[in-house]
Biopython code that builds the backbone (N, CA, C, O; Angstrom):
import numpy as np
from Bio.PDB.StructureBuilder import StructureBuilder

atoms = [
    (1, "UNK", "N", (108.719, 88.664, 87.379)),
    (1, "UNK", "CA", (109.419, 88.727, 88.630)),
    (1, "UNK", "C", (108.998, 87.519, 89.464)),
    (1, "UNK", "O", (107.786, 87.322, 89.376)),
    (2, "UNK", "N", (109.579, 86.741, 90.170)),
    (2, "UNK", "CA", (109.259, 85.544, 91.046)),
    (2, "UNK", "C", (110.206, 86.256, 92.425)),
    (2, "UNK", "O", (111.430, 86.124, 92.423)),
    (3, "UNK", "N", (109.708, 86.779, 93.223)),
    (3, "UNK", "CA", (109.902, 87.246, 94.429)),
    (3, "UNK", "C", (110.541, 85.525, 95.393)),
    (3, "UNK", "O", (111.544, 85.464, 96.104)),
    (4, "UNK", "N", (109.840, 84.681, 95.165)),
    (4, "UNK", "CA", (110.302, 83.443, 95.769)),
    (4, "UNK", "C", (111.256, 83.141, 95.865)),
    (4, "UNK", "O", (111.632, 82.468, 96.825)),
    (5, "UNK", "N", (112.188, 83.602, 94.700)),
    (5, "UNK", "CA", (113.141, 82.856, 94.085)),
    (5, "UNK", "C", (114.710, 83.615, 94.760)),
    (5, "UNK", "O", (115.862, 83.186, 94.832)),
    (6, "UNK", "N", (114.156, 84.725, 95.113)),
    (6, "UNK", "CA", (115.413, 85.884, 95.786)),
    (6, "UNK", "C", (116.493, 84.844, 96.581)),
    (6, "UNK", "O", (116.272, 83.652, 96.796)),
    (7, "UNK", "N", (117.731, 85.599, 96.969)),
    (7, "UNK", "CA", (118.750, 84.503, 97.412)),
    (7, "UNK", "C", (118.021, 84.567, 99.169)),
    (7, "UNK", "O", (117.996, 83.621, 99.956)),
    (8, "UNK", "N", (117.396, 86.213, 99.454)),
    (8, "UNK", "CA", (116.619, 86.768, 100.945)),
    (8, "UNK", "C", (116.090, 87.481, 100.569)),
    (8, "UNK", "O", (116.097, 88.317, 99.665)),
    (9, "UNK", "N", (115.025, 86.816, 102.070)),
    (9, "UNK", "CA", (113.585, 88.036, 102.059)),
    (9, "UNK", "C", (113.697, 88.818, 103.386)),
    (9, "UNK", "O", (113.061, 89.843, 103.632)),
    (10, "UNK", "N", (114.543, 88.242, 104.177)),
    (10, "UNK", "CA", (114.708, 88.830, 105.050)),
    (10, "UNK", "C", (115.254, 90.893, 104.866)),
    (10, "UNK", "O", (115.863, 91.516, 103.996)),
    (11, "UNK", "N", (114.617, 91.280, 106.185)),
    (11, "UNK", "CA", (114.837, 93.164, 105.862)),
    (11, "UNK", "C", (113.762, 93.836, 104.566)),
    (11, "UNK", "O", (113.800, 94.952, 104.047)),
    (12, "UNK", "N", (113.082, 92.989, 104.379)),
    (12, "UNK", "CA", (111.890, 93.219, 103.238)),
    (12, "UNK", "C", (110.877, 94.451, 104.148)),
    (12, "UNK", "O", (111.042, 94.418, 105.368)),
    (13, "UNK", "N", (110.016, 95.348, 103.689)),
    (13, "UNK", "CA", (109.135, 95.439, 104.860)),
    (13, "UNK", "C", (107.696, 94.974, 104.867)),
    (13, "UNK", "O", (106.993, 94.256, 104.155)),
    (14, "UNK", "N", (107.616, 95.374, 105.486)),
    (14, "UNK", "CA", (106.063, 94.277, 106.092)),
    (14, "UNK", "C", (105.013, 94.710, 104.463)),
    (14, "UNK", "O", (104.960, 95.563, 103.577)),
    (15, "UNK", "N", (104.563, 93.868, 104.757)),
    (15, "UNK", "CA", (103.786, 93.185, 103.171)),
    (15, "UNK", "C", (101.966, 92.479, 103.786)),
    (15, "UNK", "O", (101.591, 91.768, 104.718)),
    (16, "UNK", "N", (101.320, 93.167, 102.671)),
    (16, "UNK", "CA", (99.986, 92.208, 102.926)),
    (16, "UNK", "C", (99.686, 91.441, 101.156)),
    (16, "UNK", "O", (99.891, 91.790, 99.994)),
    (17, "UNK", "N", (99.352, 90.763, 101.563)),
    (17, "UNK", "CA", (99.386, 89.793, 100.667)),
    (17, "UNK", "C", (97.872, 89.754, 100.199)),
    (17, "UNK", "O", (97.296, 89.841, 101.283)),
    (18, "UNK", "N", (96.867, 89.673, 99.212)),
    (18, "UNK", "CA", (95.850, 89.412, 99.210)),
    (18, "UNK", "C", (95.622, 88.070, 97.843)),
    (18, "UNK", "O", (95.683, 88.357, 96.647)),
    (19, "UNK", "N", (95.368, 86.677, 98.355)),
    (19, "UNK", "CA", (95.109, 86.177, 96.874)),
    (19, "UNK", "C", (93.250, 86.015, 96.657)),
    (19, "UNK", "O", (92.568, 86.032, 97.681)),
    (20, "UNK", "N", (92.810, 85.920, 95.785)),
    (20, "UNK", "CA", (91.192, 85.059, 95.484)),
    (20, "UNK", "C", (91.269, 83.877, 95.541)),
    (20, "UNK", "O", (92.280, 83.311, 95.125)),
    (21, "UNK", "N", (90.424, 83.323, 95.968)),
    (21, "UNK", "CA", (90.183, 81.683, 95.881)),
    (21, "UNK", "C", (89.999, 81.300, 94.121)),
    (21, "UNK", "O", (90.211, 80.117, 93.851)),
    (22, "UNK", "N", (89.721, 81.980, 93.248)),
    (22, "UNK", "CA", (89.802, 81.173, 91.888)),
    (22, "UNK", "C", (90.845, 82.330, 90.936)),
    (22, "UNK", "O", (90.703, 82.719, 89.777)),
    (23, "UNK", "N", (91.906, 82.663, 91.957)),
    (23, "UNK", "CA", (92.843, 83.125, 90.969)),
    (23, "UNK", "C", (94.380, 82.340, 90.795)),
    (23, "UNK", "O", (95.167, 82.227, 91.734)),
    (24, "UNK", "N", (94.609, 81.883, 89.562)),
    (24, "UNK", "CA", (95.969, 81.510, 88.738)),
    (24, "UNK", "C", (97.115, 81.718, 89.908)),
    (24, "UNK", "O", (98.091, 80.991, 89.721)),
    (25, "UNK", "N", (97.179, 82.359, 90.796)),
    (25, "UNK", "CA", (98.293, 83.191, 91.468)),
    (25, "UNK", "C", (97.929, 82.731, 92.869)),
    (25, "UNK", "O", (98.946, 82.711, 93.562)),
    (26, "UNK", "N", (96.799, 82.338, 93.564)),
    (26, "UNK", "CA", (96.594, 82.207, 94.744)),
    (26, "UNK", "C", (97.784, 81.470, 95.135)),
    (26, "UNK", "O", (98.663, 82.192, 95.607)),
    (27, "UNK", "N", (98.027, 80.351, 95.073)),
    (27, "UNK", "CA", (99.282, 79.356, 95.604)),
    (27, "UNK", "C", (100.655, 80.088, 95.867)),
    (27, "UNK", "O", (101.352, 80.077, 96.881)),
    (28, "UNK", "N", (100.861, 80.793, 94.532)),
    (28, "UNK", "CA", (102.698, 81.429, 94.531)),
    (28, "UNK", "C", (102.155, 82.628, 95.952)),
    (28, "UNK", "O", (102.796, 82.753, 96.995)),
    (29, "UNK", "N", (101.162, 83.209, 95.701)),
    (29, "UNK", "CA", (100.431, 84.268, 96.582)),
    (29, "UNK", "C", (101.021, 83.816, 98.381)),
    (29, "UNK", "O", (101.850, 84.286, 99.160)),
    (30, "UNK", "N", (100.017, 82.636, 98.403)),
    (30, "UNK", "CA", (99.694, 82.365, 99.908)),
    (30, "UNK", "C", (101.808, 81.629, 99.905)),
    (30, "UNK", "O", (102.488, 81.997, 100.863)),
    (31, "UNK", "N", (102.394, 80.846, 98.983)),
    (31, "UNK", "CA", (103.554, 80.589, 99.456)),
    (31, "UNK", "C", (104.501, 81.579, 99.795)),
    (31, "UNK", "O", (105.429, 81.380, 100.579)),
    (32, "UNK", "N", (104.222, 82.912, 99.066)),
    (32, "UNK", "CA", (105.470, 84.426, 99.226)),
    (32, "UNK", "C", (105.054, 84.709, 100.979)),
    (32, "UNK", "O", (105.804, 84.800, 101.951)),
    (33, "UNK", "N", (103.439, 84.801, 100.875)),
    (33, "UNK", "CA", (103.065, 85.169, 102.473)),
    (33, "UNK", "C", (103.957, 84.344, 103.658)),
    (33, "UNK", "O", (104.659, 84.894, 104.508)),
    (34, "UNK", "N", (103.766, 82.996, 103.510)),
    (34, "UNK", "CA", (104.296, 81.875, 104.166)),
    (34, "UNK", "C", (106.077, 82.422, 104.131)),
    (34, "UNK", "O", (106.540, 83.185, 104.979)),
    (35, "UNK", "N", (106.752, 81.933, 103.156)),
    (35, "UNK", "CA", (108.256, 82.030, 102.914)),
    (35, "UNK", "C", (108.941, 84.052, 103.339)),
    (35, "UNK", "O", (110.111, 84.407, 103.487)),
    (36, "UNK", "N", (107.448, 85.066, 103.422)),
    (36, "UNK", "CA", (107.751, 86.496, 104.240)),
    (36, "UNK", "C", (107.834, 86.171, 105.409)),
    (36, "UNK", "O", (108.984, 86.193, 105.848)),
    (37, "UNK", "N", (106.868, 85.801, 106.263)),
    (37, "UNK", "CA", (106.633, 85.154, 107.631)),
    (37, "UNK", "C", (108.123, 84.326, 108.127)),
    (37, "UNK", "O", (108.702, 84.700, 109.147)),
    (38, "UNK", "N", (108.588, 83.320, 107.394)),
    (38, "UNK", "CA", (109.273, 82.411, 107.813)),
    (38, "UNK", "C", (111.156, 83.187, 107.925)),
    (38, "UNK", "O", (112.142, 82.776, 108.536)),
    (39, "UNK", "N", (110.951, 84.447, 107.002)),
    (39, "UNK", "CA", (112.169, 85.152, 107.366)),
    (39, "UNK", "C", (111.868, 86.417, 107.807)),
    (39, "UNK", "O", (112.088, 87.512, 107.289)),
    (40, "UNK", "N", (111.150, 86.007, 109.187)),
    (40, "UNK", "CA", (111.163, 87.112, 109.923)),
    (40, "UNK", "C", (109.779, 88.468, 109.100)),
    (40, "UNK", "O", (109.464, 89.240, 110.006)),
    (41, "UNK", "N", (109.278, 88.711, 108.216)),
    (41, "UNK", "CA", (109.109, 89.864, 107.881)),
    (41, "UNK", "C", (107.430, 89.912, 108.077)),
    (41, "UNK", "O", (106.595, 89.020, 107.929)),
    (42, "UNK", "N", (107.277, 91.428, 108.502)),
    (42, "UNK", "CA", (105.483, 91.342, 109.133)),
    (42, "UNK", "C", (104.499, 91.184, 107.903)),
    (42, "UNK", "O", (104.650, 91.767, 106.830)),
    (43, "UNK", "N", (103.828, 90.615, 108.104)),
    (43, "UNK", "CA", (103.031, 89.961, 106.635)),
    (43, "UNK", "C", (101.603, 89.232, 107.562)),
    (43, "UNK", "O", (101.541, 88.476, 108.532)),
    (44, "UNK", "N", (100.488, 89.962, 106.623)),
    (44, "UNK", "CA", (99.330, 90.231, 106.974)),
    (44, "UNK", "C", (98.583, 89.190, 104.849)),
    (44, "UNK", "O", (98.836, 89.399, 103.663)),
    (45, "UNK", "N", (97.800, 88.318, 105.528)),
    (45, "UNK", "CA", (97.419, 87.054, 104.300)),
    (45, "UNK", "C", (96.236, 86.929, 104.756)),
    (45, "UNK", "O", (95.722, 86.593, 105.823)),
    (46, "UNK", "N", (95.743, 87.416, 103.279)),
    (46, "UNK", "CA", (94.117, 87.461, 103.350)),
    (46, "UNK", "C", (93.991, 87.007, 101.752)),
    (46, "UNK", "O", (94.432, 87.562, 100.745)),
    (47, "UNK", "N", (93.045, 85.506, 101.947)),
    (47, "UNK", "CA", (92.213, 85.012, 100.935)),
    (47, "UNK", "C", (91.196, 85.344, 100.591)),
    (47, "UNK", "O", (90.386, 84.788, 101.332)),
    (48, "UNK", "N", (90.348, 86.359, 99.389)),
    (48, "UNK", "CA", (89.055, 86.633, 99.386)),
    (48, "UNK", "C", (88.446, 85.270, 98.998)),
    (48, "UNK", "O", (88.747, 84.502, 98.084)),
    (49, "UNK", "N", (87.631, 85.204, 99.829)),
    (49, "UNK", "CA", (86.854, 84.342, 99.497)),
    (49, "UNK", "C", (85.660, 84.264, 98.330)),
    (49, "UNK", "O", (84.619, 84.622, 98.882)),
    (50, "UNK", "N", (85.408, 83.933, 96.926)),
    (50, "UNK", "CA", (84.661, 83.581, 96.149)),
    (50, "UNK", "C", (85.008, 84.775, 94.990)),
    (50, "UNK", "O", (84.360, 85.067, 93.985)),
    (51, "UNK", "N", (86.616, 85.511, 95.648)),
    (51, "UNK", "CA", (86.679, 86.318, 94.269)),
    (51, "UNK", "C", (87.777, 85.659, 93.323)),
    (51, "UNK", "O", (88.560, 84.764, 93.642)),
    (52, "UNK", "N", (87.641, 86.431, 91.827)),
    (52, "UNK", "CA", (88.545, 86.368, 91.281)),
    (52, "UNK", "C", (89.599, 87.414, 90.779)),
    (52, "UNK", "O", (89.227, 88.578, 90.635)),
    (53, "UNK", "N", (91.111, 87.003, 90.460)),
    (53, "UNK", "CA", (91.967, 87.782, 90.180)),
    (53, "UNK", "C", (91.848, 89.120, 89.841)),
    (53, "UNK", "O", (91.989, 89.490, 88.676)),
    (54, "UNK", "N", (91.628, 89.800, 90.657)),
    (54, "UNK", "CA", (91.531, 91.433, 90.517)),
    (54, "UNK", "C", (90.132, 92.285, 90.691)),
    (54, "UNK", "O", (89.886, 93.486, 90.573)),
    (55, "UNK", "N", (89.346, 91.175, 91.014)),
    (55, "UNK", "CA", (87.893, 91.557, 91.508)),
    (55, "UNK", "C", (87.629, 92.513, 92.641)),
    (55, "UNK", "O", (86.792, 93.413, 92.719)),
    (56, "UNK", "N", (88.589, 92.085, 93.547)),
    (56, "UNK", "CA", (88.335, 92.933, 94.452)),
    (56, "UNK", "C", (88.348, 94.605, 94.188)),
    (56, "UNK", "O", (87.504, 95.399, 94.604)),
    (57, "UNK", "N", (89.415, 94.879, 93.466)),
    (57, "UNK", "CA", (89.366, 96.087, 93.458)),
    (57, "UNK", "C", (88.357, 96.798, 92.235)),
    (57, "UNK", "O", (88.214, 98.017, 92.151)),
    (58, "UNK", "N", (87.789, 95.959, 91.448)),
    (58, "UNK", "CA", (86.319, 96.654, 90.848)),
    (58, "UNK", "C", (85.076, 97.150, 91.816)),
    (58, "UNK", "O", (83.946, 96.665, 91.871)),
    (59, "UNK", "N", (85.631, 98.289, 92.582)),
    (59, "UNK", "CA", (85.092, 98.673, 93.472)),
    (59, "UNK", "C", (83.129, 99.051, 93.150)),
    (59, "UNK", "O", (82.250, 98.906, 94.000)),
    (60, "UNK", "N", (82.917, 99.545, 91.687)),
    (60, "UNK", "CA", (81.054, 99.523, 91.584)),
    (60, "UNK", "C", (80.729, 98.198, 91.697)),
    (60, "UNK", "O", (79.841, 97.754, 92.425)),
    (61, "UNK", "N", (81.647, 97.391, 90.779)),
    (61, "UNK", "CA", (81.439, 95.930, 90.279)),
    (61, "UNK", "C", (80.928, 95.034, 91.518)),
    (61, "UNK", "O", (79.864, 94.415, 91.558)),
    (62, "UNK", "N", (81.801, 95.091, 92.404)),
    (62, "UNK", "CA", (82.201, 93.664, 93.199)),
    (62, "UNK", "C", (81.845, 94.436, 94.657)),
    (62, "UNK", "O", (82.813, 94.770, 95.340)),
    (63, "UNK", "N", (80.551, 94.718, 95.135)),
    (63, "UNK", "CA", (80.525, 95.076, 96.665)),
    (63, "UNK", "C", (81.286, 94.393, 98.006)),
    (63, "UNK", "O", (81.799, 94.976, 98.962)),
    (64, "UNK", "N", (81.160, 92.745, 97.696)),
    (64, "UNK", "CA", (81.353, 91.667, 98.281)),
    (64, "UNK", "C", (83.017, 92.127, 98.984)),
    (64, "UNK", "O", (83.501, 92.010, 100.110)),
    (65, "UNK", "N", (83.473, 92.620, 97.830)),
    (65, "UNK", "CA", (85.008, 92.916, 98.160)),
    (65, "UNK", "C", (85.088, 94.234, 99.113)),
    (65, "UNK", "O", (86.236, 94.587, 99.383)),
    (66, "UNK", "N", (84.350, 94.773, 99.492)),
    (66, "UNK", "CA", (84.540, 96.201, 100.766)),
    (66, "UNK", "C", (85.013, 95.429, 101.616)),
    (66, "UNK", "O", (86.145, 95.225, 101.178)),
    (67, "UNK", "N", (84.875, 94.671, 102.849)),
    (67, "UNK", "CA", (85.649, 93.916, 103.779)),
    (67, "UNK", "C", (87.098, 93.574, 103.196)),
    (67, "UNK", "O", (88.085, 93.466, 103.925)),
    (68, "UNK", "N", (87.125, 93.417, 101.823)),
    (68, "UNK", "CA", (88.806, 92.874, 101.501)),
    (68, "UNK", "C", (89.596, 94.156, 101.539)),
    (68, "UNK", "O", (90.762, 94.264, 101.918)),
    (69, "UNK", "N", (88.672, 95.276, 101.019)),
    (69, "UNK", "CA", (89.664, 96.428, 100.510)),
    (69, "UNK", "C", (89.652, 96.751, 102.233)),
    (69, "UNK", "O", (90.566, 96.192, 102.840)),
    (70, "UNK", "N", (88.940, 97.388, 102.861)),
    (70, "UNK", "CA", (88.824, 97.709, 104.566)),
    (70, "UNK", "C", (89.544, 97.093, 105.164)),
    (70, "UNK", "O", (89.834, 97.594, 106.250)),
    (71, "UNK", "N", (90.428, 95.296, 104.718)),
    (71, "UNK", "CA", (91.492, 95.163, 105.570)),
    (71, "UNK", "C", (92.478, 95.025, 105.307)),
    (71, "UNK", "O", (93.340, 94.588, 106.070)),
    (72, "UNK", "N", (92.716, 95.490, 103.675)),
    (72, "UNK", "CA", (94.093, 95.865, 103.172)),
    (72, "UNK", "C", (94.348, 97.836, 103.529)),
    (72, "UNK", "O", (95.457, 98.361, 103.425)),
    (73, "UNK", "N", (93.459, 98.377, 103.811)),
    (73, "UNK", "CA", (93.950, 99.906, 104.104)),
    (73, "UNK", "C", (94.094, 100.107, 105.721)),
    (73, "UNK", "O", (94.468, 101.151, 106.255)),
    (74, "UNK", "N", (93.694, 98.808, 106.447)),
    (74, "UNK", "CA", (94.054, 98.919, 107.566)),
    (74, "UNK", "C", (95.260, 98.166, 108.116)),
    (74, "UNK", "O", (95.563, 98.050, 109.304)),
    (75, "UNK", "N", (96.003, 97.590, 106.879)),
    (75, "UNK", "CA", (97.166, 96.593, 107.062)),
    (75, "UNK", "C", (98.069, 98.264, 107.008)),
    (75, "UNK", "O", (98.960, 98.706, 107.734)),
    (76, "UNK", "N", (97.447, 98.784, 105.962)),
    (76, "UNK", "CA", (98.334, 99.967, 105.256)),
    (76, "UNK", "C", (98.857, 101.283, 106.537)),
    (76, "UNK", "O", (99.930, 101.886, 106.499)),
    (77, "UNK", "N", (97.925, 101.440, 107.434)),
    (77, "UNK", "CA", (97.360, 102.229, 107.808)),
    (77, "UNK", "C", (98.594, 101.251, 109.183)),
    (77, "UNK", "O", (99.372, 102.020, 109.748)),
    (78, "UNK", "N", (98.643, 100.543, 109.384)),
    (78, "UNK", "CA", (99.322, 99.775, 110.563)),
    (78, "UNK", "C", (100.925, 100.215, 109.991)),
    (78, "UNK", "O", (101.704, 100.980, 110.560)),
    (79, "UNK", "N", (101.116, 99.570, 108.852)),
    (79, "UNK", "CA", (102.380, 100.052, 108.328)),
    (79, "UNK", "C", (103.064, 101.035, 108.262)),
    (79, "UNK", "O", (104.281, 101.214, 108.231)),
    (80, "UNK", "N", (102.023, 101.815, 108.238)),
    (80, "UNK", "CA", (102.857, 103.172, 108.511)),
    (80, "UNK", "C", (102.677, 104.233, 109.612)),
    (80, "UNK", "O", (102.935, 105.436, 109.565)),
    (81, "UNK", "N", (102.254, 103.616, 110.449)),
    (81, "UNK", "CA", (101.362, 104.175, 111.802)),
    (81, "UNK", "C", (103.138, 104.751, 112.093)),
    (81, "UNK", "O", (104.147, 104.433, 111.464)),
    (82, "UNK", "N", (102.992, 105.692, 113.284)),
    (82, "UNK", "CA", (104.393, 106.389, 113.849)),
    (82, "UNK", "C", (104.648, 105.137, 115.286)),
    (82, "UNK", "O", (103.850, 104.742, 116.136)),
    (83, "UNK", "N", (105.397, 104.963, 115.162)),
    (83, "UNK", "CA", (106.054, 104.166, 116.472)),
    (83, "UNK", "C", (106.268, 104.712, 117.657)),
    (83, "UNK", "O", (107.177, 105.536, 117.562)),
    (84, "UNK", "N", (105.895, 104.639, 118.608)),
    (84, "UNK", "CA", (105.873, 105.921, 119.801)),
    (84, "UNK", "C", (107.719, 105.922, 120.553)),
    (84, "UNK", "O", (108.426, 105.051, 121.058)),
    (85, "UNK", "N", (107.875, 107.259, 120.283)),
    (85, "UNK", "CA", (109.159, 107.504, 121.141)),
    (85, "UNK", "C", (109.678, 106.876, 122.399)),
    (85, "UNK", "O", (110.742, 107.257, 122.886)),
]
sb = StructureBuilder()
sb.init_structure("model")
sb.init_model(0)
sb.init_chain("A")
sb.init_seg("    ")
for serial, (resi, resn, name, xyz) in enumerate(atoms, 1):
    if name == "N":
        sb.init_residue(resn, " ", resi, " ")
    sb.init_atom(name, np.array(xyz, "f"), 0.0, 1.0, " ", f" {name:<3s}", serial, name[0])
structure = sb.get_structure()
């Protein structure tokens, strides 16, 4: 799938993006964040810093990654919060 490539991203809904600094994917990663942003759509881009591709979520493995996961469930947690009447 290349999400980039769509004819629109616009009406998408809000998206968090997470890439690693030594993962294969960071670039297409941080450009989908950029090209969500640029049509309008709420998008939350977070680089872990010193992980790799899928590290973060080896939650015994990789402690370093609690701050990454803590601000992807609070992107989550925004997303679906109730909108006040």
């Amino acid at each position: 799938m290349a999400p980039l490539r769509a004819k629109s991203l616009a009406d998408l809904p809000p998206a968090m993006i997470v890439t690693a600094d030594f993962d294969p994917l960071r670039d297409e990663g941080k450009a989908y964040a950029d090209a969500l942003a640029a049509a309008g759509v709420p998008v939350r881009y977070l680089q872990a810093h010193g992980h790799i591709h899928t590290s973060v979520t080896a939650v015994d493995m990789m402690p370093s990654g609690a701050p990454v996961r803590a601000e992807m469930a609070d992107a989550l947690r925004g997303f679906f919060a109730k909108v006040p009447a």
